[in-house]
C-alpha positions as CSV (number, residue, x, y, z in Angstrom):
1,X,-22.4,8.1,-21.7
2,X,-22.8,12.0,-22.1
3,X,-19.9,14.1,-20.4
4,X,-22.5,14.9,-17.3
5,X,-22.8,11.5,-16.9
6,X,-19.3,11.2,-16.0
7,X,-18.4,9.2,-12.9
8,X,-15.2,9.6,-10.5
9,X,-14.9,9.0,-6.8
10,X,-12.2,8.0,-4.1
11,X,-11.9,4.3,-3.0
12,X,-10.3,3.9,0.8
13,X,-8.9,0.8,1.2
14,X,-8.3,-0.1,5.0
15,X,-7.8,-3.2,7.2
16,X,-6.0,-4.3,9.5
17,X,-2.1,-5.5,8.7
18,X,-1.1,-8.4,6.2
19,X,-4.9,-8.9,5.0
20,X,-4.1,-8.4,1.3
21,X,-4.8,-4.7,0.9
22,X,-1.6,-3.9,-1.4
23,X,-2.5,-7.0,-3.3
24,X,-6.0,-6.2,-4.1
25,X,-5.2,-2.5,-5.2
26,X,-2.7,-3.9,-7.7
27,X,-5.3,-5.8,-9.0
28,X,-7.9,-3.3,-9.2
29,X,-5.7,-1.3,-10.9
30,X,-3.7,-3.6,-12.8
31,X,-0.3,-2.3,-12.3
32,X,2.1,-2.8,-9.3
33,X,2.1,0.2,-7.6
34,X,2.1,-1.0,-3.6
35,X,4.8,-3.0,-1.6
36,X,3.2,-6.9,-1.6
37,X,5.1,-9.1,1.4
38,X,3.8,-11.5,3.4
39,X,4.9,-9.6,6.2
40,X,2.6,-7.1,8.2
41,X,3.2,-3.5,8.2
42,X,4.9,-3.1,4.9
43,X,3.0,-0.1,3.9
44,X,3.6,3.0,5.4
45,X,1.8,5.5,2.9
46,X,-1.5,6.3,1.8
47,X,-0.6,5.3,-2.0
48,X,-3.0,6.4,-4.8
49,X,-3.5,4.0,-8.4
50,X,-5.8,6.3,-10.6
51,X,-7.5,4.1,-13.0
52,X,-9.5,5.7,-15.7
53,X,-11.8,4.9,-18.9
54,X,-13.7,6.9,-21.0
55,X,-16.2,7.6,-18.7
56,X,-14.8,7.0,-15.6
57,X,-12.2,7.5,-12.5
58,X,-11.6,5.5,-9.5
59,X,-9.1,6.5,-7.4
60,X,-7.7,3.8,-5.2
61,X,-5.9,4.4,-2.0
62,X,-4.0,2.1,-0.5
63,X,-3.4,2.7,3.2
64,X,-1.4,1.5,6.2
65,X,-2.7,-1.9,8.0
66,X,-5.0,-0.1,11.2
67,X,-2.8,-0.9,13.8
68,X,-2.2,0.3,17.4
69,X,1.0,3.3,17.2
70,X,4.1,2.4,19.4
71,X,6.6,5.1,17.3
72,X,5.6,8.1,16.0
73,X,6.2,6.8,12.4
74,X,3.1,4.4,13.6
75,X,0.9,7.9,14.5
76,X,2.1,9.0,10.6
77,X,0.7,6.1,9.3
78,X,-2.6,6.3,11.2
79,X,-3.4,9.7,9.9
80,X,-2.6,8.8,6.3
81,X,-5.5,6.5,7.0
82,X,-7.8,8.8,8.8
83,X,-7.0,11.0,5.8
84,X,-8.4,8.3,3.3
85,X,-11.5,7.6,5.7
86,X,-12.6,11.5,5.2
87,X,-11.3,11.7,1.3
88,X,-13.8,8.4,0.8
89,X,-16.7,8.2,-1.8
90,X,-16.7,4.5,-1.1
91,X,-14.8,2.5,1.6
92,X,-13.5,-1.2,1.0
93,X,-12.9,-2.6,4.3
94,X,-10.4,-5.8,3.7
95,X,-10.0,-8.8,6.0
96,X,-9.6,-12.3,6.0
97,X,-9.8,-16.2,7.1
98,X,-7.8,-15.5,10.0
99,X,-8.1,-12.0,11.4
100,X,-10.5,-11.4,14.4
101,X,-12.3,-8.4,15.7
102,X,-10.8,-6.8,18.5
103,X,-12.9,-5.4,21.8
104,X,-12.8,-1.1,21.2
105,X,-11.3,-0.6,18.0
106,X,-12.0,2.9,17.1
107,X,-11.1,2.8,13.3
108,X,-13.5,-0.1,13.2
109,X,-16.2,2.6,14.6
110,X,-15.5,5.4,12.5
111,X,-15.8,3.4,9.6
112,X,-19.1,1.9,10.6
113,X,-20.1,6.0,10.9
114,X,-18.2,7.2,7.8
115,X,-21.8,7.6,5.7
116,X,-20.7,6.2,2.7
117,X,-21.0,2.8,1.2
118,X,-18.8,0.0,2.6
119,X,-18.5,-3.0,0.8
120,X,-17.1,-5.5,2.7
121,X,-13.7,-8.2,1.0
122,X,-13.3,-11.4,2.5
123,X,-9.7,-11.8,1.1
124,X,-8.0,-15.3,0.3
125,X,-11.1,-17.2,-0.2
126,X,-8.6,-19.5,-2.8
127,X,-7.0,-20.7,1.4
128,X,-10.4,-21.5,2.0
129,X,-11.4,-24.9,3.2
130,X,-15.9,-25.8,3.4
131,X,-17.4,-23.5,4.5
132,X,-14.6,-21.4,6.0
133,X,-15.0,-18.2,4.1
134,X,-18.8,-17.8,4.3
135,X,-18.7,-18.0,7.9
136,X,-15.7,-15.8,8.3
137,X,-17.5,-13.1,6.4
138,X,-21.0,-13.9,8.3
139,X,-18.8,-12.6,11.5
140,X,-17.9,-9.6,9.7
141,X,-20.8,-8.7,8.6
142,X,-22.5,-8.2,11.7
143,X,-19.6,-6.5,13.0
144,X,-19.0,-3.8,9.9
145,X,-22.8,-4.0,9.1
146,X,-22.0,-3.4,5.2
147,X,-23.7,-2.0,2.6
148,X,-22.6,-4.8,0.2
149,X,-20.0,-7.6,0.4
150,X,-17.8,-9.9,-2.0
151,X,-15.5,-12.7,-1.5
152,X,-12.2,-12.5,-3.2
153,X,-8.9,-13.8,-4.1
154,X,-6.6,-10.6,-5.0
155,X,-3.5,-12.9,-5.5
156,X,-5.4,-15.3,-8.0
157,X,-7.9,-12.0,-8.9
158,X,-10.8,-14.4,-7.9
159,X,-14.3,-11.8,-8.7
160,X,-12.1,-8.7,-9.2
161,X,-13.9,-7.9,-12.5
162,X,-17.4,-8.3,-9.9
163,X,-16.1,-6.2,-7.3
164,X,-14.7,-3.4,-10.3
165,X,-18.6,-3.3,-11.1
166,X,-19.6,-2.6,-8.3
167,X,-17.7,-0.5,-7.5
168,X,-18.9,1.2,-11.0
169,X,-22.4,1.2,-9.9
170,X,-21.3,3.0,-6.4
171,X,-19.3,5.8,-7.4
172,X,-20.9,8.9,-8.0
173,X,-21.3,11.5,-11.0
174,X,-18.5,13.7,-11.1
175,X,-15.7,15.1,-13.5
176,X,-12.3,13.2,-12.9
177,X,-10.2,14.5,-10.6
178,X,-6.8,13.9,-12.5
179,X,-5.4,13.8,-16.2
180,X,-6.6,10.5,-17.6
181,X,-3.0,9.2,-18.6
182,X,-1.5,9.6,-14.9
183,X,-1.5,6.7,-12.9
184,X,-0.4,7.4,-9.6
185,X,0.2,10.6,-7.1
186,X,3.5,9.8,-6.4
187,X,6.7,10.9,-8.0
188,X,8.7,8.1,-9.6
189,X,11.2,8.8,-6.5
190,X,8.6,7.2,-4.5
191,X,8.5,4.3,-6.5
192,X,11.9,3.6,-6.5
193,X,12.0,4.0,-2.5
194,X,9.3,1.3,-2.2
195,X,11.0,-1.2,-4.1
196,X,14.4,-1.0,-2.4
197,X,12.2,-1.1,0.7
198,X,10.5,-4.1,-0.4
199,X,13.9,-6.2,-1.1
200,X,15.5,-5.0,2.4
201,X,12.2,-6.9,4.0
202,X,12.3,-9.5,1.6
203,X,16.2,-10.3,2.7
204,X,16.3,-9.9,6.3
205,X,14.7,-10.6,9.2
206,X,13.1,-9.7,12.3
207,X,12.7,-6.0,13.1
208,X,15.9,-4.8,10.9
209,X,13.3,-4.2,7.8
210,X,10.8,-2.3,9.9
211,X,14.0,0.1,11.5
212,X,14.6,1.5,7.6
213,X,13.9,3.9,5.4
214,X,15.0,4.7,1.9
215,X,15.6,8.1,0.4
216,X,16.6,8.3,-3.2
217,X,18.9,11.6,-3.4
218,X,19.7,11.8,-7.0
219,X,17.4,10.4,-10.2
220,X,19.2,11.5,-13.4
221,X,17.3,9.8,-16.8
222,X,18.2,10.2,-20.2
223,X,17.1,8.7,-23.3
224,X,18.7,5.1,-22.6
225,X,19.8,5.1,-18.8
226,X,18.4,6.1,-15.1
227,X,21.1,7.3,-13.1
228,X,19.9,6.6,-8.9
229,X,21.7,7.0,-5.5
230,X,19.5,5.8,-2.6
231,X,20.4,6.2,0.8
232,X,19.1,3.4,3.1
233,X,18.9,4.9,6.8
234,X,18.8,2.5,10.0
235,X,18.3,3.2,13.5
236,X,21.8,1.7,15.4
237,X,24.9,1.0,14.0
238,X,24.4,-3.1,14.7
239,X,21.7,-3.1,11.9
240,X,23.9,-0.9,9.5
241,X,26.4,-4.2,9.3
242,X,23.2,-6.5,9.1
243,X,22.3,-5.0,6.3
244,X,25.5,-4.6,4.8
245,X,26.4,-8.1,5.0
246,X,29.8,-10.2,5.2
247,X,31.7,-8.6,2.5
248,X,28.6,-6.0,1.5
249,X,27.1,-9.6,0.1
250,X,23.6,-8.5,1.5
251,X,23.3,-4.8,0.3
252,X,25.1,-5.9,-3.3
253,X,21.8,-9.0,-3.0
254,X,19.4,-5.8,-2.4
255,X,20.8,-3.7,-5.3
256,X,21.1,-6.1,-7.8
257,X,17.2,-7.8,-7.1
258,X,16.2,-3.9,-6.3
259,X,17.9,-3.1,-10.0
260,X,16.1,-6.0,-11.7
261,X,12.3,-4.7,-10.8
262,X,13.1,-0.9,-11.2
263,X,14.2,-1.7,-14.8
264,X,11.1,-3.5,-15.7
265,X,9.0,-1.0,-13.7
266,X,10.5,1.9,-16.2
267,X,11.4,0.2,-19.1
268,X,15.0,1.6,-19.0
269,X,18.8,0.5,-17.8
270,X,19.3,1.2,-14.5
271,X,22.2,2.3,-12.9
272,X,21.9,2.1,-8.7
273,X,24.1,3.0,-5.9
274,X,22.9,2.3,-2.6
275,X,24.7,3.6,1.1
276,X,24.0,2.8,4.7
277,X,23.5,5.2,7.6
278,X,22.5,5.7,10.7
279,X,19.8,8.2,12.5
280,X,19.2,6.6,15.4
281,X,15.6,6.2,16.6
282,X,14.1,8.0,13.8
283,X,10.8,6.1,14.0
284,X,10.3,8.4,17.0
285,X,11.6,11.8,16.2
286,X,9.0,14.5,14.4
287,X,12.0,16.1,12.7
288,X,13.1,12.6,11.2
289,X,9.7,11.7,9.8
290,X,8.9,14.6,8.8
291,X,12.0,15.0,5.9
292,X,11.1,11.3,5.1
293,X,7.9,12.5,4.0
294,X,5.5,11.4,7.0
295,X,4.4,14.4,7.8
């Protein structure tokens, strides 16, 4: 393919919470770049995996689950995705066996009206039981009104090499848009946030995961060692001993499991320090959001 002939374009993917959209970007993209729980509401980004080839560029972006704002971290997250609705050269709209449409969704509608292709997922078809999977995506379908469709299994990577095709075939002529060695958008702070966050919702319970935030304050690498102090905030002083523990037991469980995946994620020794605050209701305060990047 001549250099004219060059093909790059941005690929939005939204859904609703806990459908599989981190998973499936991983797997497009083939590294793990995005939070994966089975809990809703884990991303809070729009996160961007850059895959490129010789003549090509697809840009991913993972977004927040579509989701009705109680906080005003909630309104952050719902204009990361309206951001990745505009950005979009092709829109993969992500759902499941079990999700169901809901009566005035306006995401739902401005997707439908975005004008460019929308290829509708029908995630974990491998849960699947008959014919459970073709009739889910028969009700999408006619709600979304697609341009294309696939069933998939991002966690087992069931037709991710049909659904790279396409998407191939879809995206349009165009230079790339980043160096073809960089991977991601974000800073390798970012990445080291994300996993801590993941561990803290992986460890407790309830709302305590959804109340923090981690800020990594110092990153200092040389040639054998990352040197990182993280600072995990919470919103009352009852959830800064939760996550502390009996005898710090829970935060030491976070650092060391946190440690683990950071040192496989760089390929280096990793030296962690992790501390506890509060700033109380920061969900809800502009100011708050706004230094933890939401803004």
């Amino acid at each position: 393919m001549s250099e004219n002939q060059h093909k790059a374009g941005f690929v939005s993917i939204v859904g609703k919470p806990n459908v599989g959209k981190s998973t499936l970007m991983n797997a497009l993209v083939g590294e793990r770049l995005s939070i994966i729980t089975s809990k809703a509401q884990t991303t809070r980004h729009r996160i961007m995996g850059i895959l490129s080839g010789e003549d090509f560029q697809v840009v991913y972006s993972d977004t927040p689950g579509i989701l009705s704002p109680q906080y005003e971290l909630h309104n952050s997250m719902m204009r990361f995705v309206k951001s990745a609705l505009e950005d979009a050269d092709i829109l993969l709209f992500v759902t499941d066996l079990y999700e169901k449409y809901e009566e005035g969704d306006v995401l739902i509608d401005r997707i439908k009206k975005s004008g460019v292709p929308i290829i509708l997922i029908m995630n974990k078809i491998d849960q699947a039981k008959g014919s459970q999977a073709e009739d889910k995506m028969k009700y999408w379908a006619e709600i979304i009104e697609p341009d294309h469709q696939i069933m998939v299994s991002a966690l087992e990577k069931i037709n991710i090499e049909a659904l790279f095709a396409q998407l191939l075939d879809l995206l349009p002529v165009h230079p790339p848009y980043f160096p073809k060695d960089e991977m991601t958008d974000k800073p390798e702070k970012f990445f080291v946030e994300e996993i801590i966050r993941e561990k803290i919702f992986q460890n407790y319970k309830k709302e305590v995961p959804y109340s923090c935030e981690v800020v990594v304050t110092e990153f200092k690498e040389d040639d054998t060692i990352i040197r990182i102090r993280a600072e995990i905030y919470v919103e009352r002083k009852s959830q800064k001993g939760i996550i502390i523990g009996k005898g710090g037991e829970a935060i030491k469980k976070v650092g060391i499991e946190s440690r683990k995946d950071l040192e496989t994620f760089f390929n280096k020794q990793i030296h962690l320090e992790t501390f506890v605050k509060v700033e109380q209701d920061w969900r809800k305060k502009d100011l708050k959001l706004k230094r933890f990047g939401y803004q």
